[in-house]
C-alpha positions in Angstrom: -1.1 -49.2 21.7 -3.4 -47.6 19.4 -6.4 -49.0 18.5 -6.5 -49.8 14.9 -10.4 -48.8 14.4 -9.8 -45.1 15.4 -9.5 -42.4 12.5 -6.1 -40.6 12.1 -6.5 -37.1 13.7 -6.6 -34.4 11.1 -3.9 -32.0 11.3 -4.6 -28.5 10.1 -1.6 -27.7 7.6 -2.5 -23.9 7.9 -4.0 -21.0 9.8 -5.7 -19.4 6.8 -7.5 -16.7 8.4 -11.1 -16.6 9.0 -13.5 -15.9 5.6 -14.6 -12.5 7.0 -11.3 -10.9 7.0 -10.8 -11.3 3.3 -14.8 -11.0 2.3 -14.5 -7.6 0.4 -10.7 -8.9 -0.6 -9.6 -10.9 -3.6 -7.1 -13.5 -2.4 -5.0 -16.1 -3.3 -4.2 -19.5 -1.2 -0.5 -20.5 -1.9 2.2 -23.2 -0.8 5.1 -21.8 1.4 7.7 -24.5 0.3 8.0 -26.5 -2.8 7.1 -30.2 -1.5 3.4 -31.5 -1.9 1.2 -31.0 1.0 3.7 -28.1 2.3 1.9 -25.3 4.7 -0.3 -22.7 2.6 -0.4 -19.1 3.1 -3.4 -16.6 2.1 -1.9 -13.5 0.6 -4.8 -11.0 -0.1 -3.6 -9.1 -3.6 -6.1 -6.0 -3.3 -4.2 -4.7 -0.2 -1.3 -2.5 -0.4 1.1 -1.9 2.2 0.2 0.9 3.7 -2.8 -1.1 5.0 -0.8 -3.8 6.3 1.6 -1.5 8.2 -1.6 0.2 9.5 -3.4 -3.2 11.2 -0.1 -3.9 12.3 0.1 -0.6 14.3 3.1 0.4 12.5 1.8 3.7 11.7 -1.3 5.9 13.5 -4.4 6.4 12.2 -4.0 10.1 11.1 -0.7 8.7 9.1 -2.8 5.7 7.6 -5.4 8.2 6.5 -2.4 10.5 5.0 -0.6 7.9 3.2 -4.3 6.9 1.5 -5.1 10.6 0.5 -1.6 10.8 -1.0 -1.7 7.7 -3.2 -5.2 8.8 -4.4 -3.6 12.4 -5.5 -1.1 10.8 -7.3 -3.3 8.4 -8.6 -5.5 11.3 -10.1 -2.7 12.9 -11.4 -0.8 10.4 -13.2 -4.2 9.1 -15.1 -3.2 8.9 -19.1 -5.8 11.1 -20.4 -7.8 9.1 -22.7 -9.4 10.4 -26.4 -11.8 13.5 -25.1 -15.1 13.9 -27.9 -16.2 16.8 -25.3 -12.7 19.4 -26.6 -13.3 21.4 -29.3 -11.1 22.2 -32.0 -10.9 25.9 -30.9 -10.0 25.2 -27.4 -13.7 26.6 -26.1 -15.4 23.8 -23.7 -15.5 22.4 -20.5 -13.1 19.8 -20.0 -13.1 17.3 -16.6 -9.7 16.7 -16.7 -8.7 17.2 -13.0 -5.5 15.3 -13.5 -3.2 18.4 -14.1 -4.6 19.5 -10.6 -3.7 16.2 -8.5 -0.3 16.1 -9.8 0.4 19.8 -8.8 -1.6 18.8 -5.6 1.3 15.6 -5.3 3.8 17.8 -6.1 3.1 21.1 -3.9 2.8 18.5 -0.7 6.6 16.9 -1.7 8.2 20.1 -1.9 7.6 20.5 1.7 9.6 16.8 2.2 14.2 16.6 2.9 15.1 14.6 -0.2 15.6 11.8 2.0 12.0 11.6 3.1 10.6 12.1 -0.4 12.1 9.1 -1.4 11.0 7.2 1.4 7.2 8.0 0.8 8.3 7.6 -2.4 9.3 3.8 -2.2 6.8 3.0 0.5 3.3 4.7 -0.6 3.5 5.0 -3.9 5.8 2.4 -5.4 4.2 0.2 -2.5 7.8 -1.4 -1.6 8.7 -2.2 1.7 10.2 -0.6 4.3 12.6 -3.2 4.9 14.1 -3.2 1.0 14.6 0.2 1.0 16.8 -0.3 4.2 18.7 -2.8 2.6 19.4 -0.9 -0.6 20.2 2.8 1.0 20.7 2.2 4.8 22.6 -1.2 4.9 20.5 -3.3 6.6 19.8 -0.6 9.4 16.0 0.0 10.2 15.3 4.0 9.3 13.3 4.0 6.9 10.0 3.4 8.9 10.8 6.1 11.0 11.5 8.4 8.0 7.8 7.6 7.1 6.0 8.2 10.3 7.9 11.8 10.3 6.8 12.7 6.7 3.6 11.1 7.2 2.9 13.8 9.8 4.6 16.5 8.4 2.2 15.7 5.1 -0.9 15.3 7.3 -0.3 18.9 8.5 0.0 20.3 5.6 -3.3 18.7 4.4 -4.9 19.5 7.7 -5.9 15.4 8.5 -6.5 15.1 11.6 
């Protein structure tokens, strides 16, 4: 029988993950079900997927490094451009706006991509959905579209030369 005097042992509700891994990260803690005092999770919001599939080994390093330099070309390219004081009214002066040149950048790279694939890298890197929803919306449930990635990951890091 137990000894009334001893302390309950405390239980751990959650693995939360160890304060290094989400040091440079912002993060929220959150309950898993809806009762008080239900397991909590740690979802870090300033990673995208692509980083998750790549520390899960889902895709190599040469594809992890593809997918990044993709997103930031798009990223350059669809920037709004903002009010410019620097443009003159008769078209003379230097203007910084590289975004016209990391959209065609984006855009010369896709060409090279089946239709299929496109939308794939499309879904996944840019739109940061998951693998596993565009395989339920186009594939029925059956696991391609991961595949599909790897293969235009490489085809695109050949094209960029990323080795």
């Amino acid at each position: 029988m137990a000894n009334p005097q001893t302390p309950k042992k405390f239980t751990i509700k959650s693995d939360l993950g160890t304060e290094q891994g989400v040091k440079d990260h912002s993060y929220r803690d959150e309950a898993i079900g809806l009762t008080a005092g239900s397991q909590l999770r740690r979802r870090v919001l300033t990673q995208n997927l692509i980083d998750r599939y790549y520390q899960r080994k889902l895709i190599t390093p040469r594809q992890y490094n593809t997918a990044q330099y993709l997103h930031s070309i798009y990223t350059k390219g669809s920037r709004t451009a903002g009010m410019k004081y620097d443009v003159r009214v008769d078209g003379g002066g230097a203007s910084n706006d590289d975004s016209a040149v990391g959209f065609s950048d984006y855009m010369k790279a896709m060409k090279l991509l089946p239709g299929e694939m496109f939308r794939v890298v499309q879904w996944i890197v840019i739109d940061g959905c998951s693998a596993t929803s565009l395989d339920q919306q186009i594939h029925n449930g059956r696991r391609m579209s991961m595949q599909q990635l790897r293969k235009a990951l490489d085809k695109l890091s050949e094209y960029f030369g990323i080795s």
